[in-house]
C-alpha positions as CSV (number, residue, x, y, z in Angstrom):
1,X,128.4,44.7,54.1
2,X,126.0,42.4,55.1
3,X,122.4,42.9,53.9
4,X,119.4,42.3,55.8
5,X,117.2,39.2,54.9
6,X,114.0,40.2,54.2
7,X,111.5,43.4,53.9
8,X,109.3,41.5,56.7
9,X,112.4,41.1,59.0
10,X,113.1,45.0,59.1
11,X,109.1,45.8,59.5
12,X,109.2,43.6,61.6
13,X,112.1,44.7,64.0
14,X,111.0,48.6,62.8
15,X,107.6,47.7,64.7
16,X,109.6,46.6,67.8
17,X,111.8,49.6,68.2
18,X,108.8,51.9,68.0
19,X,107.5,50.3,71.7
20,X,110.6,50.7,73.3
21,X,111.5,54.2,71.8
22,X,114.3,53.0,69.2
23,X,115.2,52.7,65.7
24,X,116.4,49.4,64.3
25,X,119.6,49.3,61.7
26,X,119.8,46.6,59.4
27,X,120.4,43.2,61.6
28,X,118.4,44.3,63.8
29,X,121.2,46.8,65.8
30,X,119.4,49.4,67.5
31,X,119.7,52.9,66.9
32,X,118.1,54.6,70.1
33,X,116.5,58.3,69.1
34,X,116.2,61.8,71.5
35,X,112.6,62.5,70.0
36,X,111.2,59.1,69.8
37,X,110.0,58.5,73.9
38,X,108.9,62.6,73.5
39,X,106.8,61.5,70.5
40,X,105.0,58.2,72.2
41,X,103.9,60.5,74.7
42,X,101.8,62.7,72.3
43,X,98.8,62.8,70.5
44,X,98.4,65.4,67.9
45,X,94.6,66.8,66.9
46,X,94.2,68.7,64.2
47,X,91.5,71.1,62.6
48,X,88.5,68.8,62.0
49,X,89.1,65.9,64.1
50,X,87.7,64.8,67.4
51,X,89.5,66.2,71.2
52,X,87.2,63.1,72.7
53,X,88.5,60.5,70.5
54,X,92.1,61.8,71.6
55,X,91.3,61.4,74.9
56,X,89.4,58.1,74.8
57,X,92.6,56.6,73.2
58,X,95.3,58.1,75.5
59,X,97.1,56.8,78.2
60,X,98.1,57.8,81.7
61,X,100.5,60.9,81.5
62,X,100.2,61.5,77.5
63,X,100.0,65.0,75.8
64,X,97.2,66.1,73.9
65,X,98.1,68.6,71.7
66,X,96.0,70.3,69.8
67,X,96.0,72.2,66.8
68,X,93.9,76.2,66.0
69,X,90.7,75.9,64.8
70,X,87.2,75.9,66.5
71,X,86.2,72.1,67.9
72,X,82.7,71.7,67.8
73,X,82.5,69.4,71.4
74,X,82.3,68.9,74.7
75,X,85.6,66.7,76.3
76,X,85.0,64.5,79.1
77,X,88.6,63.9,81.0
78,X,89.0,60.9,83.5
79,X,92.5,59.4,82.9
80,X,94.9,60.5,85.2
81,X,98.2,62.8,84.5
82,X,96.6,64.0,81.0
83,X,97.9,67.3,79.1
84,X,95.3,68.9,77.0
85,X,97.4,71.4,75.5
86,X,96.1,73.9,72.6
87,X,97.7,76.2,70.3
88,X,96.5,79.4,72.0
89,X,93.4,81.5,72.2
90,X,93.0,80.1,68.2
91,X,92.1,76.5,70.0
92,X,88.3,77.2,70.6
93,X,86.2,74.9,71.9
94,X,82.3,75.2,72.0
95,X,78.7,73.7,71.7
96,X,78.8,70.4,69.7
97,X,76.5,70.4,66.9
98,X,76.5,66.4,65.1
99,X,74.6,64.9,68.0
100,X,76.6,62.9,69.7
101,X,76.9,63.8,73.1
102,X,78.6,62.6,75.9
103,X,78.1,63.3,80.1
104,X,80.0,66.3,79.3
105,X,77.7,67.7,76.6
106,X,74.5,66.7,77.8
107,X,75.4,68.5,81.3
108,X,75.9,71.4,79.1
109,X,79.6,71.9,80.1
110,X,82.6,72.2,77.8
111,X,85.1,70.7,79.4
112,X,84.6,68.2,82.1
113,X,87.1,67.0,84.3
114,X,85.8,63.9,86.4
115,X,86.8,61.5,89.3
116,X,84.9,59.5,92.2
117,X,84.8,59.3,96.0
118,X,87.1,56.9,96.0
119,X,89.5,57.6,93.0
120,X,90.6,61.4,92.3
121,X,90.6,62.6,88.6
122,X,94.4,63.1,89.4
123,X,97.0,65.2,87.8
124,X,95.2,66.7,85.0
125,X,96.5,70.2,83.2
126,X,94.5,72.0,80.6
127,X,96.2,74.7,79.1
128,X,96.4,77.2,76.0
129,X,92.8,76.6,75.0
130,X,89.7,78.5,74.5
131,X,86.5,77.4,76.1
132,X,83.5,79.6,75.1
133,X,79.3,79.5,74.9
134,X,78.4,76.7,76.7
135,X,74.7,76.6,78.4
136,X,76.9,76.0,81.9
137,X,80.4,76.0,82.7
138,X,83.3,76.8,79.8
139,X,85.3,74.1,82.5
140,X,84.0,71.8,85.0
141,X,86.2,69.8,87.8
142,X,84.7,67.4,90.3
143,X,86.8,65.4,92.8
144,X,90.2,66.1,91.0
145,X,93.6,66.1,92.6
146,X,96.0,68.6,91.1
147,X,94.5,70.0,88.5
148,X,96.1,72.8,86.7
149,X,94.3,74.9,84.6
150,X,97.0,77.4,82.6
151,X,96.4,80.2,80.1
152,X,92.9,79.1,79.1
153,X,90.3,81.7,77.7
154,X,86.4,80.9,79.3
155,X,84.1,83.3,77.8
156,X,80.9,84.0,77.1
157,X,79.5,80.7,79.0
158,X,75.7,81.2,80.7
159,X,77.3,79.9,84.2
160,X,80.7,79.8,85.6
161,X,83.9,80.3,83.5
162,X,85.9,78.4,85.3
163,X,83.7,75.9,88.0
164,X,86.2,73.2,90.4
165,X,84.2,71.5,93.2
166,X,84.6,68.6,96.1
167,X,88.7,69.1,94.4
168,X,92.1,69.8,95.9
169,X,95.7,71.3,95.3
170,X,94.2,73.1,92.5
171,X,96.0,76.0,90.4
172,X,94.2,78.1,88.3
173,X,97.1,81.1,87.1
174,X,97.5,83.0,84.0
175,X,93.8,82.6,82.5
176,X,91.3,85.0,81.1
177,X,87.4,84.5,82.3
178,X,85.5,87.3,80.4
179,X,81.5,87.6,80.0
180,X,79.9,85.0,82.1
181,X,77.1,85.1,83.3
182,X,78.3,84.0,86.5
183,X,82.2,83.9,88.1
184,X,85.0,84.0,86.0
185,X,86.4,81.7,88.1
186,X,84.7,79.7,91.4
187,X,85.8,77.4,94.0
188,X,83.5,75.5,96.1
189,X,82.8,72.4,98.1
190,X,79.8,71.4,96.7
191,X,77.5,72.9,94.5
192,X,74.5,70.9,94.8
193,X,74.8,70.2,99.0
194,X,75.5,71.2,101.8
195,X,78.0,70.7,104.3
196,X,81.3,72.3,106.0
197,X,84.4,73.7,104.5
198,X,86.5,72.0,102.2
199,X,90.0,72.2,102.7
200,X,91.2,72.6,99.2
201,X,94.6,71.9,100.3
202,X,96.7,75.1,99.3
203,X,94.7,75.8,95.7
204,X,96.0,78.5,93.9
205,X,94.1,81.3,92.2
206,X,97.0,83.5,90.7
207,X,97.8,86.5,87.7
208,X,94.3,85.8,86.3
209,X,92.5,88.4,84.4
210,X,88.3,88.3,85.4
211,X,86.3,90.9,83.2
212,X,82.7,91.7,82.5
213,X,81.6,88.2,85.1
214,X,78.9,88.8,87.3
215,X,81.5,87.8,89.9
216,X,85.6,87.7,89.2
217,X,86.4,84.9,92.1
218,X,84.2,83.3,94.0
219,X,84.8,80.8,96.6
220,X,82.0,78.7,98.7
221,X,83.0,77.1,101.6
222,X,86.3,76.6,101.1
223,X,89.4,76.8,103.2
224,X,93.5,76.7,102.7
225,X,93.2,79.2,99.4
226,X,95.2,81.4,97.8
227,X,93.8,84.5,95.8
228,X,97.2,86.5,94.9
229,X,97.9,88.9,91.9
230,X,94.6,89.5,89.7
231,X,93.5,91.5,87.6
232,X,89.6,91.9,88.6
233,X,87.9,94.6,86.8
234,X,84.2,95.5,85.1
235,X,82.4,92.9,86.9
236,X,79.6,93.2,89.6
237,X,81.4,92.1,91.8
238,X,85.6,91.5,92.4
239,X,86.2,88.9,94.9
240,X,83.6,86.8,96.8
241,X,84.7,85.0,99.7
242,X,81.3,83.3,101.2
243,X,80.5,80.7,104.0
244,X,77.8,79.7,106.2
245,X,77.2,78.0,109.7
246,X,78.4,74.4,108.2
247,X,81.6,73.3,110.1
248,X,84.4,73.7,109.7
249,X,83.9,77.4,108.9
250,X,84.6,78.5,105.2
251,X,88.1,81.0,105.6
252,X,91.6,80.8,106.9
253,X,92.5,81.3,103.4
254,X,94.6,84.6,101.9
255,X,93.2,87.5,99.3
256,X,96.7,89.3,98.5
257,X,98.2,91.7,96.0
258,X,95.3,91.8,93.5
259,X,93.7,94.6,91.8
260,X,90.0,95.2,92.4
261,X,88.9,98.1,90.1
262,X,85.9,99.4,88.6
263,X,83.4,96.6,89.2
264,X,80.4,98.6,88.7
265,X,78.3,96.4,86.2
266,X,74.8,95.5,87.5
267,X,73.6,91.8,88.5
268,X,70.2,91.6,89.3
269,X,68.8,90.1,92.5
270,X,68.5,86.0,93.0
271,X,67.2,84.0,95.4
272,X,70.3,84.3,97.8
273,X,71.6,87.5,97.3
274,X,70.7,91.4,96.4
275,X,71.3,92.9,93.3
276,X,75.5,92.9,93.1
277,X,77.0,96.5,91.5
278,X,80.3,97.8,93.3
279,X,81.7,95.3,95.1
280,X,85.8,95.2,95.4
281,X,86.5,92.5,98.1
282,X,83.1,90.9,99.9
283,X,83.5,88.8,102.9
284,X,80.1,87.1,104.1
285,X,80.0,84.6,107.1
286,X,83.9,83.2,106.9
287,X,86.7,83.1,109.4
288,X,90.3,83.6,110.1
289,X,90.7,85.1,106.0
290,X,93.4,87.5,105.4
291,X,92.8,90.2,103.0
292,X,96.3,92.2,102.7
293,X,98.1,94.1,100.3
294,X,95.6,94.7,97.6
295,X,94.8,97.7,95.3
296,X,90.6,97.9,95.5
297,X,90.2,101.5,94.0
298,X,86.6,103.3,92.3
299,X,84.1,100.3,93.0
300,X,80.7,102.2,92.8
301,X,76.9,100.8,93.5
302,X,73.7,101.0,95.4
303,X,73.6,97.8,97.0
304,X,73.4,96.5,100.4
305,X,77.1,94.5,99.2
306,X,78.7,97.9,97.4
307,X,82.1,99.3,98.8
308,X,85.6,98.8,98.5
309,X,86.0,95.7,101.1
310,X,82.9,94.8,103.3
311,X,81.9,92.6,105.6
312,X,78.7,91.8,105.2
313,X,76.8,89.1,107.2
314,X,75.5,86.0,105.7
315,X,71.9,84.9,104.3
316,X,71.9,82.7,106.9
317,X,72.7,84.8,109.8
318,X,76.3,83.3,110.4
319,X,78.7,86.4,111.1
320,X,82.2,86.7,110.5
321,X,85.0,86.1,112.6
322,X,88.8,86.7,113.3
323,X,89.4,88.1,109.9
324,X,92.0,90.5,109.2
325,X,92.0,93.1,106.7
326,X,95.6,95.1,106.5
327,X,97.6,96.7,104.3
328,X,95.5,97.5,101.9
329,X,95.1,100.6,99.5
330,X,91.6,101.3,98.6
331,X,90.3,104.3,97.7
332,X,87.5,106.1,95.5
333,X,84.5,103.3,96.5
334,X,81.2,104.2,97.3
335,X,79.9,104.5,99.7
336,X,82.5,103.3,101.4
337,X,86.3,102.4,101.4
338,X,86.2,100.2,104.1
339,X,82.7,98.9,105.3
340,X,81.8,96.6,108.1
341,X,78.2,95.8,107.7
342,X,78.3,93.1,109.8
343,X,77.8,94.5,113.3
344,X,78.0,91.1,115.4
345,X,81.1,89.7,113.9
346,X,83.8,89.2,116.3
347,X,87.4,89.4,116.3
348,X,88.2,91.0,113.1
349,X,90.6,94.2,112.5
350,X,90.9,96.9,110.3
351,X,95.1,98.0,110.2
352,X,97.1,100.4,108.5
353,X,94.8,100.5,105.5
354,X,94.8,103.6,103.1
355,X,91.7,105.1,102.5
356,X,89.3,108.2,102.6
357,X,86.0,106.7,104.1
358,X,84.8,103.7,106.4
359,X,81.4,102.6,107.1
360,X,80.7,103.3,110.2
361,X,82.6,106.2,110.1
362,X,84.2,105.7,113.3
363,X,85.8,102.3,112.1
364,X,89.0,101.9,113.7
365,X,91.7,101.2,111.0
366,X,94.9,101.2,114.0
């Protein structure tokens, strides 16, 4: 058998192999490998080391995965068709504490997913991570295309759990938002103008669990959304679907199959909006929404917002219109099952609902 020349030859064809995804035999024969492509496309973190270097060093479509144990950091995410992928709830990320901060951190925010007018943060999925304690939002999306955000815990954060703006084709599914101070979970245009609906182009808000939030979902002037199969429950408020007299009109998007329960914690007044306690399903000054097929059961409260599912008119006087609320089982809200509060709305129906009380009580539900 015929032995190779020289210990620099095999580094030196080894070093080859490893940037096409091979191994080398001696003569420089290659040996191709199932795991080695996998491999190249992942970046391993472990306890201790930096999420942000990660990222800074990865390329397009690359795997971050990232080991249990609590990162002290914020993680600012441009590069497109990037998996940050944790352990579980065990991957925690929160407040940085050495100093050195990037946008991310000094906006207060966790994790930041950023992209421009002109080029889309695209393709980005976060997934099996904890994000908890941050002065704003646990996670933070602006102008991203196809973001996924999968089995991630947001707790405990003094905004929004879960905050995606000016973004589309968006899936949130299978996360937790418990004990933020404001939605678990909220989809919006903009959050610092104004403007008409975005269409969000088919976003996806499904089998999420919201807890103890001031609000479970809300969504701002948005359009072409999908709220289906939640688990809402101890919040002020379940589901907040709010627009305004921009055009086009926030609505023609679909609340279906969720459970709206016991959302009977107090949030007091701010400059928009009345104290929240007891709101299932709220729909303020939107259009052409469906709201079908949901379980809204024992929301309780005081406030001008509190019921089952109400229509409520806007803070800026723009009514609602063409909406259609069917199928729906709610029952055991006060005051009301089923409350229309907003008098000069046109076009929307009440059908086939079951319940035990409407606001007014003559409401037709046929």
């Amino acid at each position: 058998m015929k032995l190779c020349r020289s210990r620099r030859a095999v580094v030196a064809a080894a070093a080859t192999a490893t940037i096409v995804g091979g191994a080398v035999g001696c003569g420089g024969e290659s040996q191709t490998t199932a795991s080695s492509s996998a491999d190249a496309q992942k970046i391993s973190v472990r306890a201790g080391e930096s999420i942000q270097a990660a990222v800074d060093r990865a390329k397009p479509g690359q795997v971050i995965d990232i080991a249990a144990g609590t990162y002290h950091e914020s993680v600012q995410i441009s590069t497109p068709r990037l998996t940050l992928r944790g352990a579980g709830t065990g991957t925690v990320i929160t407040p940085g504490t050495n100093g050195k901060e990037n946008a991310c951190a000094k906006a207060g925010e966790g994790i930041c997913v950023t992209g421009t007018e002109k080029k889309k943060a695209s393709d980005v999925t976060l997934e099996q991570l904890t994000v908890a304690g941050f002065k704003k939002a646990g996670i933070h999306a602006s102008r991203a295309d196809g973001l996924q955000v999968l089995r991630v815990t947001a707790r405990d954060n003094k905004l929004q759990g879960i905050l995606v703006e000016k973004s589309v084709r968006t899936v949130f599914r299978d996360n937790t938002a418990h004990n933020n101070a404001e939605s678990g979970i909220f989809l919006a245009n903009s959050m610092d103008t104004e403007g008409g609906a975005l269409d969000t182009q088919g976003a996806v808000i499904s089998d999420n669990k919201l807890t103890e939030n001031r609000i479970g979902v809300g969504l701002r002037r948005v359009r072409g959304v999908t709220v289906e199969s939640n688990r809402i429950t101890g919040n002020c408020g379940g589901v907040f679907v709010v627009g305004d007299e921009g055009v086009p009109r926030g609505g023609a998007l679909t609340v279906t199959h969720n459970t709206v329960t016991g959302n009977n914690k107090y949030c007091a007044p701010n400059a928009r909006l009345p104290f929240i306690q007891g709101t299932g399903i709220l729909l303020t000054g939107v259009e052409k929404t469906v709201v079908t097929n949901n379980e809204v059961r024992d929301n309780h409260g005081k406030s001008p917002m509190s019921g089952g599912i109400v229509l409520f008119g806007s803070v800026v006087g723009t009514s609602n219109s063409e909406n259609s609320i069917r199928d729906n089982v709610a029952r055991g809200n006060k005051p009301a099952d089923l409350a229309n509060r907003d008098l000069k709305g046109k076009g929307n129906t009440f059908a086939d609902n079951t319940l035990d009380t409407t606001e007014p009580k003559q409401l037709s539900n046929t």
